[in-house]
Kinemage of the C-alpha trace (Angstrom):
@kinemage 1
@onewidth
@group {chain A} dominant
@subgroup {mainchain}
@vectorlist {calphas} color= white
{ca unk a 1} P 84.657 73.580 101.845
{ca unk a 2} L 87.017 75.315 103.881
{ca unk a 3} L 87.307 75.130 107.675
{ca unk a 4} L 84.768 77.699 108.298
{ca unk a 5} L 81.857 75.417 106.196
{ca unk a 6} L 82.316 78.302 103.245
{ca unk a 7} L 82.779 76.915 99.785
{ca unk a 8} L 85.636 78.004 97.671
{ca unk a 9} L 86.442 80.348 94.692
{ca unk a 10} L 89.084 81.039 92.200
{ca unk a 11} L 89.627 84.488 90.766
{ca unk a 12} L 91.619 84.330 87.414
{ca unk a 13} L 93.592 87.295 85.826
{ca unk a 14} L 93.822 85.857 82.087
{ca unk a 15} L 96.869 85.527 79.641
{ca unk a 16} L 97.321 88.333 77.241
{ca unk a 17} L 97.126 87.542 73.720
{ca unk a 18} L 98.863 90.783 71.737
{ca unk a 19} L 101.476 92.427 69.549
{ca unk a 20} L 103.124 94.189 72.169
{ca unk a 21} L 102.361 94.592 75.797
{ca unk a 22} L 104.359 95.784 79.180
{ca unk a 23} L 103.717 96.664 82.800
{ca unk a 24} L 103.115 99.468 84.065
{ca unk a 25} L 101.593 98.692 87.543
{ca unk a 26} L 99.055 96.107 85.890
{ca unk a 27} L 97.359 94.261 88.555
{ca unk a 28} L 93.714 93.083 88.505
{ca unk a 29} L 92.383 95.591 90.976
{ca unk a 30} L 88.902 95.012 91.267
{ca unk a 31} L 89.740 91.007 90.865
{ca unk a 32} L 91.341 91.746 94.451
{ca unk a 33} L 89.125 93.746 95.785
{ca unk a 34} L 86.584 91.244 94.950
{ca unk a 35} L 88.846 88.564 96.919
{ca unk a 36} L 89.183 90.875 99.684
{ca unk a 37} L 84.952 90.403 99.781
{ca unk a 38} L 84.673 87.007 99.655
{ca unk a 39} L 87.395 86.290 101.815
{ca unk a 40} L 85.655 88.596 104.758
{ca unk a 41} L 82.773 86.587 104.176
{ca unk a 42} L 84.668 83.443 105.468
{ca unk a 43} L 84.950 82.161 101.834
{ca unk a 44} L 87.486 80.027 101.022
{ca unk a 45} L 90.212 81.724 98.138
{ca unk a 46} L 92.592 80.960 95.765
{ca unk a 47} L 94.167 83.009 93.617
{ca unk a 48} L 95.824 82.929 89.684
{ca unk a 49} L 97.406 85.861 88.230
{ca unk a 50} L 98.670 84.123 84.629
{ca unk a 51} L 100.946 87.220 84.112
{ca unk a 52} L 102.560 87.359 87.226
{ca unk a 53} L 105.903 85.625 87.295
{ca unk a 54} L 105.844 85.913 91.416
{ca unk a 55} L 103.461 83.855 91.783
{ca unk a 56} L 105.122 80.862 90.473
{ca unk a 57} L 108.061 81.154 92.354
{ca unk a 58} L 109.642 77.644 92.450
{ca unk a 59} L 109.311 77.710 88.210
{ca unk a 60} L 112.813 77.480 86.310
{ca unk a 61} L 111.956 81.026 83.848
{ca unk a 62} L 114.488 83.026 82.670
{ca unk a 63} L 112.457 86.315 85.118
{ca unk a 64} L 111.474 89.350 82.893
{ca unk a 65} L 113.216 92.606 83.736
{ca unk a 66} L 111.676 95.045 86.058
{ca unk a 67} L 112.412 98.133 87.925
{ca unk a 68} L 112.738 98.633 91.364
{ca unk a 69} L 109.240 100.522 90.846
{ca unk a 70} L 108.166 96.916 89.993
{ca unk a 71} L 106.870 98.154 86.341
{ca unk a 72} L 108.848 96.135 83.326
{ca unk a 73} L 108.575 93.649 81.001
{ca unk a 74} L 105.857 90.402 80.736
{ca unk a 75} L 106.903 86.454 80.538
{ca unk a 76} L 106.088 85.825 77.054
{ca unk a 77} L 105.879 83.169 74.450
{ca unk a 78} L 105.319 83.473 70.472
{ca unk a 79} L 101.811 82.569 69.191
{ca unk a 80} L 100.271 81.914 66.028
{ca unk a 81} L 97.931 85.048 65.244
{ca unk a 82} L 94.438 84.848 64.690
{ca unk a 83} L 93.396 84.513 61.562
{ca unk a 84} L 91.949 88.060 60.849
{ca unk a 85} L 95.112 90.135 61.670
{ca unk a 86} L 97.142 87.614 59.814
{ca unk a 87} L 98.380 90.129 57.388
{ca unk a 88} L 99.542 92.559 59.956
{ca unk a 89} L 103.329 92.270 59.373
{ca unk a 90} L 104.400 92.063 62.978
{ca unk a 91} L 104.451 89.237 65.767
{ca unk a 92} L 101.851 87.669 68.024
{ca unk a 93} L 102.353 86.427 71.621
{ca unk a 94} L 101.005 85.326 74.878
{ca unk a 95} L 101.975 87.247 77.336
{ca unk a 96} L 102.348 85.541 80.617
{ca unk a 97} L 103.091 81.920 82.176
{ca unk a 98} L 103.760 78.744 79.863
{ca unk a 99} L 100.335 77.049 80.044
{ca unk a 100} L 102.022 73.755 81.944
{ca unk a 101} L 102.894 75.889 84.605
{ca unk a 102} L 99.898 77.290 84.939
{ca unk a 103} L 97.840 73.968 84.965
{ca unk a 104} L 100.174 72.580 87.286
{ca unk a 105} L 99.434 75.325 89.713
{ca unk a 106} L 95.508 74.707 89.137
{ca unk a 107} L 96.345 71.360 89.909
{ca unk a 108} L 97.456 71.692 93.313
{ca unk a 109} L 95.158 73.678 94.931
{ca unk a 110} L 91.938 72.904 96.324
{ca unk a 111} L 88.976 72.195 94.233
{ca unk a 112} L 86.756 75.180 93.562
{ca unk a 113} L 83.217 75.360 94.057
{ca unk a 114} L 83.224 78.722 91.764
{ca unk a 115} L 85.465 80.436 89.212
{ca unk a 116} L 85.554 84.193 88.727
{ca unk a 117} L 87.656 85.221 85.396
{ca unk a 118} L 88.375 88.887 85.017
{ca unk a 119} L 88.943 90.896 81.474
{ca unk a 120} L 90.706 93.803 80.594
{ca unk a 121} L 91.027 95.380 76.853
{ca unk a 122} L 88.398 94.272 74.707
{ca unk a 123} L 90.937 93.066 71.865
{ca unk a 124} L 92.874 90.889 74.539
{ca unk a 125} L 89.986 88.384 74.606
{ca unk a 126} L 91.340 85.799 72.931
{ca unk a 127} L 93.569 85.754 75.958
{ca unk a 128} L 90.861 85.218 78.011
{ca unk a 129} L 88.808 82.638 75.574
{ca unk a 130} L 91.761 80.571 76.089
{ca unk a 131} L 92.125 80.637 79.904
{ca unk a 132} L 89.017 79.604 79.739
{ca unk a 133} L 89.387 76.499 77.844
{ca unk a 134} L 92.689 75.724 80.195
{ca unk a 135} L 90.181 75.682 83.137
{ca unk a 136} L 87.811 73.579 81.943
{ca unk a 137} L 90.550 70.970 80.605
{ca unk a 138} L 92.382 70.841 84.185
{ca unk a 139} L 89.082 71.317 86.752
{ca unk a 140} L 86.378 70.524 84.681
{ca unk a 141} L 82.396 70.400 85.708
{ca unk a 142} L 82.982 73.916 87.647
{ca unk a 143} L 80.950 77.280 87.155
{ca unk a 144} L 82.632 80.131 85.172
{ca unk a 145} L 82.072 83.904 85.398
{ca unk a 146} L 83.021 86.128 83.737
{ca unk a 147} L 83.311 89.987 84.861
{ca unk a 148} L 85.531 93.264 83.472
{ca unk a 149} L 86.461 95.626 80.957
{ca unk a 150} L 85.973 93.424 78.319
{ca unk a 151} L 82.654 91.579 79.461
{ca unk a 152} L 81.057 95.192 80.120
{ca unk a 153} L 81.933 96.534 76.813
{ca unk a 154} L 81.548 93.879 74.718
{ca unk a 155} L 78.882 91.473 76.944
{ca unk a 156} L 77.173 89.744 73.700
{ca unk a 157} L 80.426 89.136 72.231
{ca unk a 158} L 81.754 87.502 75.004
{ca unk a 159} L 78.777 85.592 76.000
{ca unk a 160} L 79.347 83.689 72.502
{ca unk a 161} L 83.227 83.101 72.451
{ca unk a 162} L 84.345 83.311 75.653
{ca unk a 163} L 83.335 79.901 77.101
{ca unk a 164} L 81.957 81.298 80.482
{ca unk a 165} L 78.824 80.048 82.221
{ca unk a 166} L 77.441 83.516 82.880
{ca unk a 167} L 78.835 87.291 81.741
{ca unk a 168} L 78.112 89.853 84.344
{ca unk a 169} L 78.413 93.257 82.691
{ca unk a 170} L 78.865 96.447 84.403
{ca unk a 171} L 80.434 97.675 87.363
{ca unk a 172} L 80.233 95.786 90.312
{ca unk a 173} L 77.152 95.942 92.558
{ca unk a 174} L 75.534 94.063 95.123
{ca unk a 175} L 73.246 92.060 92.622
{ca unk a 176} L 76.395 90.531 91.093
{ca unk a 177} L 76.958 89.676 94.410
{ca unk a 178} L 73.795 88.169 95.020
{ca unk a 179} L 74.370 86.228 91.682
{ca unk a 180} L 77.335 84.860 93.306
{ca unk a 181} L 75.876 84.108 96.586
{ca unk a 182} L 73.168 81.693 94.414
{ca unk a 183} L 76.116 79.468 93.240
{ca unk a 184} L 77.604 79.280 96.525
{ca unk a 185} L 74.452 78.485 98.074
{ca unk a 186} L 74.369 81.516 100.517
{ca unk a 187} L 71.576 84.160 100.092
{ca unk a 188} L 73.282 86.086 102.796
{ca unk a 189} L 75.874 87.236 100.609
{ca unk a 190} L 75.447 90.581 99.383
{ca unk a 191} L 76.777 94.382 99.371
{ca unk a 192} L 74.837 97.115 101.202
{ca unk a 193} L 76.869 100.270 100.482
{ca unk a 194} L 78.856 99.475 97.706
{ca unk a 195} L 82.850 100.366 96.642
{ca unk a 196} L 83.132 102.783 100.165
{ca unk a 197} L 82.467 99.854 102.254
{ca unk a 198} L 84.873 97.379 100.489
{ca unk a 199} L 87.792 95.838 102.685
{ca unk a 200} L 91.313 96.525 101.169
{ca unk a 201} L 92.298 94.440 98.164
{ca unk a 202} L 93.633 91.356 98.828
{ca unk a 203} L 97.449 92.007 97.495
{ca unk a 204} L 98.750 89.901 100.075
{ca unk a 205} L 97.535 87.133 98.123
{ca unk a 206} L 100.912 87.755 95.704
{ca unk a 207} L 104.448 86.075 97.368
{ca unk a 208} L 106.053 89.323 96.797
{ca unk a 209} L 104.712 93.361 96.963
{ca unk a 210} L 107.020 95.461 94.877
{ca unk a 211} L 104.129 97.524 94.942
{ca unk a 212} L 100.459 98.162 95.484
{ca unk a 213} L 97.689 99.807 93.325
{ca unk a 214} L 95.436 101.939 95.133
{ca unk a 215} L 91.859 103.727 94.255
{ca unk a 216} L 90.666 106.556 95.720
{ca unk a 217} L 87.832 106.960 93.826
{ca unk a 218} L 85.226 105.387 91.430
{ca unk a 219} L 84.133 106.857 88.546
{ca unk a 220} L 85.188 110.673 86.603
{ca unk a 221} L 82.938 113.419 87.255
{ca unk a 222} L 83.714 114.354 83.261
{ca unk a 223} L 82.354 112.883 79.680
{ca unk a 224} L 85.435 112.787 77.291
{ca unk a 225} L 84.330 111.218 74.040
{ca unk a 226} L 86.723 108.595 74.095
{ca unk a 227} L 86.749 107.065 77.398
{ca unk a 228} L 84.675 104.564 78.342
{ca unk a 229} L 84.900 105.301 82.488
{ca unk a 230} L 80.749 105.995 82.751
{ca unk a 231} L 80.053 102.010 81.883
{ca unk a 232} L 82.586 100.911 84.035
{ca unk a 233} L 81.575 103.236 87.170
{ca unk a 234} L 78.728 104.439 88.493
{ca unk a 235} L 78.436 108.030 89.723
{ca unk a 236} L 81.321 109.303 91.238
{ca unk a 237} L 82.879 108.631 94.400
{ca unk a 238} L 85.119 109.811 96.860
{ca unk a 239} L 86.560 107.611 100.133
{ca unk a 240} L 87.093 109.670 102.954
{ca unk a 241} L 91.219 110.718 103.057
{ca unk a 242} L 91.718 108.569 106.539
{ca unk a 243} L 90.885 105.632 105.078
{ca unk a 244} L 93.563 105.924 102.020
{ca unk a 245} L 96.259 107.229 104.284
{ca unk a 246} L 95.367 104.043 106.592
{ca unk a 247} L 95.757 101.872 103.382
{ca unk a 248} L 98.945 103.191 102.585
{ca unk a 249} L 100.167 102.433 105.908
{ca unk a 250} L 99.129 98.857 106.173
{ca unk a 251} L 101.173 98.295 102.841
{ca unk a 252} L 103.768 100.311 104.014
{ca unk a 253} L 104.661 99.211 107.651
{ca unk a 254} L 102.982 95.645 107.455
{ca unk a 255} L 104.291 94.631 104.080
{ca unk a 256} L 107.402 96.966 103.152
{ca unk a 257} L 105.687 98.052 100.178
{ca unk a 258} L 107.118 101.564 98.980
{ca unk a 259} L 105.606 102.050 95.656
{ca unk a 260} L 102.208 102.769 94.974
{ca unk a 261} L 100.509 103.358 91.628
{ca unk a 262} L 96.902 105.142 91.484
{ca unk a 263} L 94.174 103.635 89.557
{ca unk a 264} L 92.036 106.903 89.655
{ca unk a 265} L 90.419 108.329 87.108
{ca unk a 266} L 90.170 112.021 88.771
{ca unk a 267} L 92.681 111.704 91.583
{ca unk a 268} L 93.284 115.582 91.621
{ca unk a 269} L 89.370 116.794 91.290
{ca unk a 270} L 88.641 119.072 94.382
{ca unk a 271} L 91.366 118.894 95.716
{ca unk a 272} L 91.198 120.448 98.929
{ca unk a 273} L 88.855 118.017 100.073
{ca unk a 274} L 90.669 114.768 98.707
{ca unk a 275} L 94.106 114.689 97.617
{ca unk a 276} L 95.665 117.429 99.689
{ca unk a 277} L 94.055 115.624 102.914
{ca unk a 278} L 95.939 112.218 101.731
{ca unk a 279} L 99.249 114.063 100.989
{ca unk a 280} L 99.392 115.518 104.240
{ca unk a 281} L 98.510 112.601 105.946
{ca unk a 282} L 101.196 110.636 104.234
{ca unk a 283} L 103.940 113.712 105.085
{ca unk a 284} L 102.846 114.294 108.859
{ca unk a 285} L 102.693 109.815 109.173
{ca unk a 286} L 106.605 109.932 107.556
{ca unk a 287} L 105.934 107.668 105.126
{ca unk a 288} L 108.769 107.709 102.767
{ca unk a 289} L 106.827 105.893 99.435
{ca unk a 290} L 107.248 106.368 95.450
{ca unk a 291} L 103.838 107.581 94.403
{ca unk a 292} L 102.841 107.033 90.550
{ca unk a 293} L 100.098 108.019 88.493
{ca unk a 294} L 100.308 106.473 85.432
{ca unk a 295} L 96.562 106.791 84.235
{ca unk a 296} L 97.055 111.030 84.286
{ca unk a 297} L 96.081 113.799 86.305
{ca unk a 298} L 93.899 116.596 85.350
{ca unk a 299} L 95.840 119.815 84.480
{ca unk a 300} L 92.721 122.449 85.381
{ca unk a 301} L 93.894 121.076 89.337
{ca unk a 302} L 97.323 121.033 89.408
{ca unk a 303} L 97.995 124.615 90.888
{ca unk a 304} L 101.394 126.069 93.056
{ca unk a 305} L 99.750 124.051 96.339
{ca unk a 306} L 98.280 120.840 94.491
{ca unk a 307} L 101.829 120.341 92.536
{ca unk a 308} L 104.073 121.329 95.881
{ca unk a 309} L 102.701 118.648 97.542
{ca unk a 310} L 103.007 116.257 94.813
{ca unk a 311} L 106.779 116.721 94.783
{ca unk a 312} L 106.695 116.910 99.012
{ca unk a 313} L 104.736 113.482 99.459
{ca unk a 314} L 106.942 111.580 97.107
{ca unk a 315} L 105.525 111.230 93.483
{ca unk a 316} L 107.838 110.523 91.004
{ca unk a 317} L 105.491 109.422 88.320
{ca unk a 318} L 103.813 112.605 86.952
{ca unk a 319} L 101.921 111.936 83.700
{ca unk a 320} L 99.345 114.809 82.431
{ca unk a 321} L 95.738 114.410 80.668
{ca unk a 322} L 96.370 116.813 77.740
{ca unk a 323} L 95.557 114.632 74.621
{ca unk a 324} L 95.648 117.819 72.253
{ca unk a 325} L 96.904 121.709 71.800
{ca unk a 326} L 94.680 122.054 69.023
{ca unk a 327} L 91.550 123.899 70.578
{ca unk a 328} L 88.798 122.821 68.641
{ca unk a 329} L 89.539 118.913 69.153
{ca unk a 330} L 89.656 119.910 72.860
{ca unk a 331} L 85.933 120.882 72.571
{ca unk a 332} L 84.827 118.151 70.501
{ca unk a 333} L 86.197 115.768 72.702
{ca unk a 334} L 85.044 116.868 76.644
{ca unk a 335} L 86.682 120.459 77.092
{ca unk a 336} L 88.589 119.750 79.854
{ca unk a 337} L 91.510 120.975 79.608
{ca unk a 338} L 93.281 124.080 77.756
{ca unk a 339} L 96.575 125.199 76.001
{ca unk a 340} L 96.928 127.844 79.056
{ca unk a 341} L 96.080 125.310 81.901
{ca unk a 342} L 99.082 122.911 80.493
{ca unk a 343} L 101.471 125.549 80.776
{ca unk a 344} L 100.160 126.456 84.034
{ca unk a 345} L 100.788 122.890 85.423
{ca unk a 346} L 104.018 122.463 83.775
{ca unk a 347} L 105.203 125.984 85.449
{ca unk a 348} L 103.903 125.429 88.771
{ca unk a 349} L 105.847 121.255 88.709
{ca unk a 350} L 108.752 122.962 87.703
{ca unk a 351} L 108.727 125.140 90.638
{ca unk a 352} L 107.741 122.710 92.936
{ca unk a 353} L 111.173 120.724 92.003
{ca unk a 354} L 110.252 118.463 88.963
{ca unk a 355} L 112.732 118.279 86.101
{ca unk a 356} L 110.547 119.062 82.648
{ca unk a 357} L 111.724 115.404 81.804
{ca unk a 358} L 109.877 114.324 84.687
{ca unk a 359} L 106.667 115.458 83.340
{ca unk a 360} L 105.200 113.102 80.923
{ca unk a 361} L 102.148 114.849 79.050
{ca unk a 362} L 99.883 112.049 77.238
{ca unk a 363} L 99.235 113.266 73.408
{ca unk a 364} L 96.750 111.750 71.478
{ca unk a 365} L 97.555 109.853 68.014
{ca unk a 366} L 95.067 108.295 65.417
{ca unk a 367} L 91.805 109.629 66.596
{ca unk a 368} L 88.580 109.819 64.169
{ca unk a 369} L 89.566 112.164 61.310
{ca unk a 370} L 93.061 113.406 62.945
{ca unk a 371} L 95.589 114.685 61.067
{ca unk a 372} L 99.031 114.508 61.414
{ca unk a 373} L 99.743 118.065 61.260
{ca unk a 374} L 97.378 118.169 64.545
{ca unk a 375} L 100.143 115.498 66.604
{ca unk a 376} L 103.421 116.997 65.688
{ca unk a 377} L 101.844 121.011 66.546
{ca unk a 378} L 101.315 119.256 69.697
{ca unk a 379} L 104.169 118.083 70.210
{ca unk a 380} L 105.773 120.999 69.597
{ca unk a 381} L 103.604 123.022 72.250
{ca unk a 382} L 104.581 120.583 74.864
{ca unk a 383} L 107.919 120.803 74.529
{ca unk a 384} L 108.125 124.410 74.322
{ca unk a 385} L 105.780 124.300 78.110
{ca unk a 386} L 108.988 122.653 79.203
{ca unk a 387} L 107.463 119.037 79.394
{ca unk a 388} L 107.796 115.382 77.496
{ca unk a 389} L 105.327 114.484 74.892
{ca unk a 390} L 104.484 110.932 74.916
{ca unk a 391} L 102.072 109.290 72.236
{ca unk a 392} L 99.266 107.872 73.150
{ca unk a 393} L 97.485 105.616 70.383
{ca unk a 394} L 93.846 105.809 70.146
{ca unk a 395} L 91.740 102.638 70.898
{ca unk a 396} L 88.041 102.458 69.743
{ca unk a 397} L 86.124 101.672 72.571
{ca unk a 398} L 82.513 100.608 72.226
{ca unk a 399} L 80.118 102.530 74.009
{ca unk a 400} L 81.763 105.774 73.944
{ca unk a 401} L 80.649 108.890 71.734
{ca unk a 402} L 83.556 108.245 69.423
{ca unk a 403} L 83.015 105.151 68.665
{ca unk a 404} L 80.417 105.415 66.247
{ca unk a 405} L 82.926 108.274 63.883
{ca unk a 406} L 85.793 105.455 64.652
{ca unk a 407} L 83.527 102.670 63.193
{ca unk a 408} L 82.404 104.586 59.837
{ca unk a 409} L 85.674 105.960 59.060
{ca unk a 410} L 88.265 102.516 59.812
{ca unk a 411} L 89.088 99.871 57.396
{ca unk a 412} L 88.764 97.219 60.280
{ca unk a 413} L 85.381 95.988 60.949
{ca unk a 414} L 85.444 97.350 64.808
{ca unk a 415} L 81.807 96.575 65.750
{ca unk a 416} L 82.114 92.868 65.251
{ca unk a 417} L 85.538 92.064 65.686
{ca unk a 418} L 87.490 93.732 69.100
{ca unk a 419} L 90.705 92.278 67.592
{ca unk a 420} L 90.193 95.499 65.365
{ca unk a 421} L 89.748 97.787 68.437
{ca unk a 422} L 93.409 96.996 69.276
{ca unk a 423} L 95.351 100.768 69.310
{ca unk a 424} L 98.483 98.690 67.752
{ca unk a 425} L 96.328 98.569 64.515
{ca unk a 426} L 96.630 102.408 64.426
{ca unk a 427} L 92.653 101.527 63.759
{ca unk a 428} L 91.594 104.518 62.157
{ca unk a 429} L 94.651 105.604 59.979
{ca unk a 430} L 94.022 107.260 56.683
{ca unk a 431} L 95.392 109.825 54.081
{ca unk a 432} L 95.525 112.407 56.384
{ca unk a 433} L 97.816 110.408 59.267
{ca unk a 434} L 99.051 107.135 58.094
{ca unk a 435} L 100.850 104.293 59.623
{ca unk a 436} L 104.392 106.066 58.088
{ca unk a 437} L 103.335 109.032 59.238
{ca unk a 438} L 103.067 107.768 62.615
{ca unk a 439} L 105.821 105.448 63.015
{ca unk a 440} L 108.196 108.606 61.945
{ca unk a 441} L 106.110 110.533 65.028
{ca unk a 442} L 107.267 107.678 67.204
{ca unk a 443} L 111.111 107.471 65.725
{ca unk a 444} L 111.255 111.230 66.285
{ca unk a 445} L 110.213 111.076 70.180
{ca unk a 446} L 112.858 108.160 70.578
{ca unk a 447} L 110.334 106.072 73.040
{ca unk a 448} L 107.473 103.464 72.810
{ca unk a 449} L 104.395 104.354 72.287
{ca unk a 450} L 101.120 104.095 74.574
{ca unk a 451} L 97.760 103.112 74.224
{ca unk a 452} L 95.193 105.682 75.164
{ca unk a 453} L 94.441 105.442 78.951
{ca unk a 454} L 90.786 105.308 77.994
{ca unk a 455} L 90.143 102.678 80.897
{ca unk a 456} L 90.294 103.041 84.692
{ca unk a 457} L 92.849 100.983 84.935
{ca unk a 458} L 96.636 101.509 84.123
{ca unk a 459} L 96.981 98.858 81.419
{ca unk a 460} L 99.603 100.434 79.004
{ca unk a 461} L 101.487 99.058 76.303
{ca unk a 462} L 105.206 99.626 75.291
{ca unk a 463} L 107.462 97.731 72.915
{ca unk a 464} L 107.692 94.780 74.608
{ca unk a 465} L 110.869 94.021 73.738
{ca unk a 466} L 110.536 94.384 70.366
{ca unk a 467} L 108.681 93.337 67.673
């Protein structure tokens, strides 16, 4: 027990266990949010982040290469690959600390009562299986949760492999909470009005901020077929513009920070009642930040007054929703956006100051049945808006409306096996768009691909520094 007579928890961000992975902003969000809770509550907490080089920083590592931003490269280490994708010709690593660091670091600090293990993709969880394990080695005889992407998506799966105690599915609510509170003995713990009322994340739990992740909102007010944001969300909504600008200025002044990365799903929707209220705050408080929005904005709201104040307020990370300029996949898969509103945004950036480089536009690659005819017209249509395509391979997520068209049509067995939901697998390649076809695509744009933001959270993939 701490001081206070409150027990004490660990919350765990996981090693990665892929072909390829990089950082773009990755932090476990709602991992710190959740510290930020318990901490309030007078709760004793310690904190591992296996990816995070920062955190370990009297460890003799040659230090990956970041930006000033603070996105860049992952620690990594070569590991065998599991068995099933052992005749995909390309190489397997952890991505994070060397496991003796780690342990050492579990090691020193206090004995948990509780510890709370986050997920992210569902075909990293072999990354998480063996976290798992490494925790029960070093601190044995302690309870293990397990919450996130992957436990929400794929909650029988990982009930069986990953080696938790207890999988709590879904977004967070006040009866996982309560759950918690029964470990830790305390019935009083639990959340009466849910994601508006939550402190600020706990970021200051990291030695060093090169930057901050911030949500806005929870939830997407749309249905695309591929995105998986209605199980991880409920409803939609919206904190009131004084309380962001007031978390941007805590980071700012009290911690230097002067990059911040959104997490939103639908940062731009309505915009005269949410993002224009933050952007003016942040202008008339002189905050002088790099804003970035690597998880896209929606093109419908990006008109001459929503894209001047992008450019005014300081974001420098402008990535577009567009997925498709071929109309009828745009209907099949949510209508929300068209040919004419991407040119629309594009023109109005452009006149607000952004270079066309600057504008990244997010193009779909390897969906259900595409062809590859369907990509490169695509491509071509962005580039002649005046913007940069980027690829952005599509991951089978369970639970969405695609999923089922993914699963009948791919070689892989992606109901059973998430290691076959993993984008890098080009999962549902075929005749029509093969894994030549698409590797030329990539060649052509001279840049690493990305996997589909189909999560809320910006969790991207690049080359990692080669195969």
């Amino acid at each position: 027990m701490n001081s206070s007579g409150k027990k004490s928890v660990l919350l765990v961000n996981p090693w990665i266990h892929d072909f390829a992975a990089y950082d773009l902003w990755m932090k476990p969000l709602g991992l710190l949010y959740l510290a930020g809770i318990l901490r309030a509550g007078g709760y004793g907490v310690s904190f591992l982040d296996c990816l995070e080089v920062s955190c370990f920083p009297d460890a003799r590592l040659r230090k990956p290469t970041k930006k000033e931003s603070g996105q860049g490269h992952l620690y990594k280490e070569m590991i065998p690959k599991p068995r099933v994708l052992g005749e995909i010709p390309r190489r397997y690593r952890r991505y994070g600390l060397p496991s003796e660091i780690v342990k050492e670091f579990v090691l020193r600090i206090p004995r948990p009562d509780l510890i709370l293990v986050t997920s992210s993709m569902t075909y990293w969880y072999s990354g998480v299986v063996e976290t798992i394990q490494m925790l029960r080695e070093v601190i044995p005889r302690i309870p293990i949760f397990l919450g996130g992407i992957y436990a929400t998506l794929c909650p029988e799966h990982a009930q069986r492999v990953s080696g938790a105690d207890r999988v709590l599915p879904g977004p967070w609510d006040g009866e996982k909470l309560r759950i918690i509170g029964e470990i830790l003995e305390d019935p009083s713990l639990k959340e009466e009005k849910g994601f508006l009322s939550w402190p600020f994340p706990a970021f200051d739990l990291y030695p060093r901020l090169p930057y901050v992740c911030i949500l806005t909102r929870s939830g997407c007010p749309f249905s695309c077929t591929y995105c998986a944001s209605h199980r991880l969300a409920k409803g939609f909504e919206s904190r009131d513009p004084k309380d962001v600008i007031g978390e941007l200025e805590h980071w700012h002044k009290n911690f230097g920070v002067k990059d911040f990365a959104f997490y939103d799903d639908a940062l731009l929707v309505r915009p005269t009642e949410h993002i224009l209220p933050i952007l003016r705050g942040v202008i008339g408080k002189g905050l002088s930040c790099r804003f970035h929005a690597p998880n896209a904005l929606h093109v419908k709201c990006i008109d001459r007054e929503v894209a001047d104040f992008l450019y005014r307020a300081g974001f420098k990370t402008i990535r577009l929703g567009f997925e498709t300029s071929e109309e009828t996949t745009q209907s099949q898969t949510g209508g929300k956006v068209s040919n004419q509103d991407l040119r629309g945004a594009v023109e109005n950036l452009i006149k607000a100051g952004y270079a066309g480089q600057e504008i990244g536009v997010y193009l779909m690659a390897g969906l259900p049945g595409q062809r590859v005819e369907e990509v490169e017209d695509s491509i071509a249509f962005v580039k002649d808006a005046g913007a940069r395509p980027i690829l952005v391979e599509y991951s089978p997520i369970p639970g969405t409306a695609l999923f089922d068209k993914a699963r009948r049509m791919s070689q892989f067995d992606l109901e059973r096996e998430p290691l076959f939901q993993n984008n890098s697998l080009l999962p549902c390649r075929w005749e029509g768009f093969t894994w030549e076809d698409f590797q030329r695509l990539k060649k052509s744009l001279k840049e690493p691909s990305l996997p589909f933001p189909s999560f809320p959270s910006p969790f991207k993939k690049g080359d990692g520094g080669g195969d």
